[in-house]
N, C-alpha and C positions, 0 to 999 in steps of 0.2 A: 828172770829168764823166761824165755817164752816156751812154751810145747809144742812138741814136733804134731799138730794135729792130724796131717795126712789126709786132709777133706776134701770133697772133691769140689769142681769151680760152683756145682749149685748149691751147695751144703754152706759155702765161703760166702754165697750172696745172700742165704735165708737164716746164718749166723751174724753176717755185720746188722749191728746197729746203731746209731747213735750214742756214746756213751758220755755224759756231763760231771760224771764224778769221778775223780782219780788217785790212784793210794802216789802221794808226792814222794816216799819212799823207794819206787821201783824204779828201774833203768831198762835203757834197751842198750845191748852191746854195740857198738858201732859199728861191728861187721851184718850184724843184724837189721842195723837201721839203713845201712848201703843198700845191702839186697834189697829192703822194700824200697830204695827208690828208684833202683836201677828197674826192677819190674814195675814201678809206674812210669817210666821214663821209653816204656816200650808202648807207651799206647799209640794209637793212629795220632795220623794229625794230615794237614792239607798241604800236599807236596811233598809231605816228609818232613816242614817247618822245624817242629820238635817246638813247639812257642810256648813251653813250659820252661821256668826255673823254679827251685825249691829254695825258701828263703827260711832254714832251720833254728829256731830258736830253743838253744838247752841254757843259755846260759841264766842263773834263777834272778840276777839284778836285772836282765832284761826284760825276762819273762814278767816283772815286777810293774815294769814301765810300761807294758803289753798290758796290764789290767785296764787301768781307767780308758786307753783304748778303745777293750772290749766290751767297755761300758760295765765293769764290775766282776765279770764272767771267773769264778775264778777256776775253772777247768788251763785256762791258760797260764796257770802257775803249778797248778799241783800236774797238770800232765809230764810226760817225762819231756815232751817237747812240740813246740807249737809253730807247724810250717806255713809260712805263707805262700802261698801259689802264686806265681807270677805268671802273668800271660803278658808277651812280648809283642809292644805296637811295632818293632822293627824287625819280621823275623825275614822280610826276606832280604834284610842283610846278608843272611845267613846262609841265602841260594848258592852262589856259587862254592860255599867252605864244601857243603854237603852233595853237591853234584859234582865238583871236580870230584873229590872223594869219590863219590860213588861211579864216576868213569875211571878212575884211576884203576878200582878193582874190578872192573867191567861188567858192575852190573847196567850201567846203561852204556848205550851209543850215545858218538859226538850228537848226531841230530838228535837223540832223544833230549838232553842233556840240556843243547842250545834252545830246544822248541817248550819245556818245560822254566827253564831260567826266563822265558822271554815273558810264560804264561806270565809267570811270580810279579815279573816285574810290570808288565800292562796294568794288572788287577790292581794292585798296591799303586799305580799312578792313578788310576782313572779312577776308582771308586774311593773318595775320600773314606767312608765307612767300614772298609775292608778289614781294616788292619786292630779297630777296636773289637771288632764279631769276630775276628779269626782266633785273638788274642785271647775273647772270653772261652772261646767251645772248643779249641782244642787245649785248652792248659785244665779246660773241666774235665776232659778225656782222662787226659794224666791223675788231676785228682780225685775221680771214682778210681783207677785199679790203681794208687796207693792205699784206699781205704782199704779195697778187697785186699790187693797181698799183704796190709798191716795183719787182717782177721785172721789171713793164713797161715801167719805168722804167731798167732795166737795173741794180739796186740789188740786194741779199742782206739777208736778213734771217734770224731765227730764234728763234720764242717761246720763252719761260722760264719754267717754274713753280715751278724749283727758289729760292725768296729766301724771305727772313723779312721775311714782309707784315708785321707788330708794328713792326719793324727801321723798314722800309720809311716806314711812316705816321710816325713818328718824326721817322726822318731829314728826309723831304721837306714835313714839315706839312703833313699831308695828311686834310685835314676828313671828320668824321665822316660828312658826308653821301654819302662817294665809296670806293668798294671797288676795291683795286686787285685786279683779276682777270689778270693776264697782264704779265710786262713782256716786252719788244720789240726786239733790237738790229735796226740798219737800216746798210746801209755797202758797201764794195765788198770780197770776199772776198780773201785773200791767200794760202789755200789752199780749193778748191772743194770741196762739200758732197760725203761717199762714196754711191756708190749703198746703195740699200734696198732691200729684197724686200716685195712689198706683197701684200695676200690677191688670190687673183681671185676674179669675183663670184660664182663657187659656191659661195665662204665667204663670203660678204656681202650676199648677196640673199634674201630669204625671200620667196615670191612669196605672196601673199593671207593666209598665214592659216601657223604652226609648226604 
């Protein structure tokens, strides 16, 4: 069960770390694990897209067949559960569900409404490239503030790029329409993430102009 920590949003970014070891014995309650993904499901995104899906994995046979995947990793079995991020090449299917909707309650106008549906749909014609860069950076939006509300949560997590997405789609049937960009362990750690040395911002700042 997690702690009510009560930290604040800088306290939530300079606690999360990385964590690769997990006690396979703990859970997160399911109303627990909602809330953390309903607050990463609140991140920005372009147009309002929303071109995340969460592809949750608790169950332990599957999480079994997610090992050689992850190339051995076995945070993917002992975590309490291992999400894969999907970021969606077709999200501006999804223009009009989210725009009527949002005239329906009137936060836009007709024109606003038609002049953004039209954007969605130009961009996603013309720009062949559109839809795999949209796919990757706003579904990475969602999974940083799932990481942060896991920590708030009192939870560990630690993204993963090292799988074989081929594998991946395979294994889990995973539709053409949905790119898995990141998977995800979430759980409570059983040995804590090692500190890091991070640049300071006079390697990291470029003020107006190289």
């Amino acid at each position: 069960m997690s702690t009510e920590l009560k930290m604040t949003a800088e306290q939530v970014m300079e606690a999360r770390h990385s964590v690769r070891k997990y006690d396979p014995n703990a859970t997160i309650p399911q109303g627990e694990l909602n809330e953390i993904l309903r607050l990463a499901a609140s991140a920005p995104s372009s147009w309002n897209l929303q071109h995340w899906r969460f592809l949750v994995v608790t169950d332990p046979a599957i999480k079994q067949k997610l090992l050689p995947i992850a190339y051995g990793q076995q945070q993917v079995v002992d975590a309490y559960a291992t999400i894969i991020i999907l970021g969606d090449l077709e999200a501006n299917k999804s223009a009009y569900t989210i725009y009527d909707a949002a005239l329906e309650k009137g936060y836009v106008t007709q024109e606003v409404r038609d002049t953004l549906i039209g954007q969605i749909e130009g961009a996603y014609k013309n720009n062949p490239e559109i839809a795999r860069d949209e796919a990757i950076r706003n579904s990475s939006y969602a999974a940083m503030q799932l990481m942060l509300a896991a920590k708030a949560k009192g939870y560990d997590t630690c993204p993963m790029g090292g799988y074989n997405r081929d594998a991946l789609i395979k294994e889990l049937n995973i539709p053409s329409r949905y790119l898995p960009t990141l998977m995800l362990t979430i759980g409570t750690a059983s040995v804590q993430a090692h500190p890091t040395a991070r640049f300071g911002l006079d390697e990291l700042v470029i003020t107006n102009s190289f």
